[in-house]
PLY file of the C-alpha trace (Angstrom):
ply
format ascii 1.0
element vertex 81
property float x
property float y
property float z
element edge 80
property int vertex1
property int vertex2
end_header
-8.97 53.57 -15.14
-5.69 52.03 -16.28
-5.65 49.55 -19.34
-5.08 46.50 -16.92
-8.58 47.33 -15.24
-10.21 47.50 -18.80
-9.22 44.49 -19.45
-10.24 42.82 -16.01
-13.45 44.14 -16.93
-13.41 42.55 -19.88
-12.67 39.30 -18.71
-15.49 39.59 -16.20
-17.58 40.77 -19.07
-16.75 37.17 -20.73
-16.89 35.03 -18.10
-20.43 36.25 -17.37
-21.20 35.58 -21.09
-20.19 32.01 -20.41
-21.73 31.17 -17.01
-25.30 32.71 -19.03
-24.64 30.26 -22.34
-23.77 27.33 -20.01
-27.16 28.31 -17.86
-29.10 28.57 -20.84
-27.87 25.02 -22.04
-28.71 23.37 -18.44
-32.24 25.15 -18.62
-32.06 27.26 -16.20
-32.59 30.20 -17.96
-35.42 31.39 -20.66
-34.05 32.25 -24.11
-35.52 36.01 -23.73
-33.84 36.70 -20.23
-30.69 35.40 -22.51
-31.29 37.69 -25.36
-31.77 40.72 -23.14
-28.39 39.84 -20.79
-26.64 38.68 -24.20
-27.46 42.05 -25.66
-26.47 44.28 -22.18
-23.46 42.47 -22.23
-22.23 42.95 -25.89
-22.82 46.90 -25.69
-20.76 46.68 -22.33
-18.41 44.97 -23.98
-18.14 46.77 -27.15
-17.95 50.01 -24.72
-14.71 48.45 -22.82
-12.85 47.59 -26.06
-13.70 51.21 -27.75
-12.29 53.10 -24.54
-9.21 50.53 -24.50
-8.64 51.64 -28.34
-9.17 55.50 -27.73
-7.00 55.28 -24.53
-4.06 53.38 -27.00
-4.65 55.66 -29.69
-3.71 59.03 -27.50
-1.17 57.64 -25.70
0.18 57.28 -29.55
0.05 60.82 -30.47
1.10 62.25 -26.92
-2.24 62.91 -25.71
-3.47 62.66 -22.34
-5.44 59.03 -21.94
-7.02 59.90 -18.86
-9.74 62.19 -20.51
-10.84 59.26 -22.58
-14.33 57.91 -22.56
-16.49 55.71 -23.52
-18.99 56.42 -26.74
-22.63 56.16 -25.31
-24.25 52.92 -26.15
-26.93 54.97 -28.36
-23.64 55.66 -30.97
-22.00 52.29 -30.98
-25.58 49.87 -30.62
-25.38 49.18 -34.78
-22.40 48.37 -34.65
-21.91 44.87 -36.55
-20.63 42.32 -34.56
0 1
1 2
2 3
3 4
4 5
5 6
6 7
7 8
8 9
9 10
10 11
11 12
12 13
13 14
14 15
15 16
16 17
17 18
18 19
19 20
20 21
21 22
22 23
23 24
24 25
25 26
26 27
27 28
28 29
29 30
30 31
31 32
32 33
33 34
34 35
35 36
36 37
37 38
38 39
39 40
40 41
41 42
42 43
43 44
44 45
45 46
46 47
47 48
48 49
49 50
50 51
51 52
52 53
53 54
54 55
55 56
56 57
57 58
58 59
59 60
60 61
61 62
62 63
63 64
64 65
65 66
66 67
67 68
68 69
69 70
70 71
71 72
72 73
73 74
74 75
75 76
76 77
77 78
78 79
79 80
């Protein structure tokens, strides 16, 4: 995955983010399907940007980006937002 189709996923990541705000504000979605898709979609998220930093950070020192990953959600879930 190259750092253009990080952040395409990204921006998908967003866009959903909006579409489920501006369905929540129309009513046609409860506030707990919202919390649960809120919260799937900020460890995604959070996931995309961490791999996009590792991958910039070992192309830095030389390294080979392509064995970068991203840290399971179980590590990076407290994270504060």
């Amino acid at each position: 995955m190259k750092d253009g189709d990080i952040l395409a996923h990204i921006n998908r990541l967003i866009a959903e983010e909006r579409e489920l705000r501006t369905s929540l504000a129309a009513g046609s979605v409860s506030s707990h399907e919202e919390n649960h898709r809120i919260r799937y979609l900020e460890e995604a998220l959070d996931q995309a940007w961490d791999l996009l930093r590792q991958r910039r950070a070992r192309r830095e020192f030389g390294d080979d980006p392509g064995a970068a990953a991203p840290r399971p959600i179980e590590e990076v879930e407290e994270y504060q937002q």
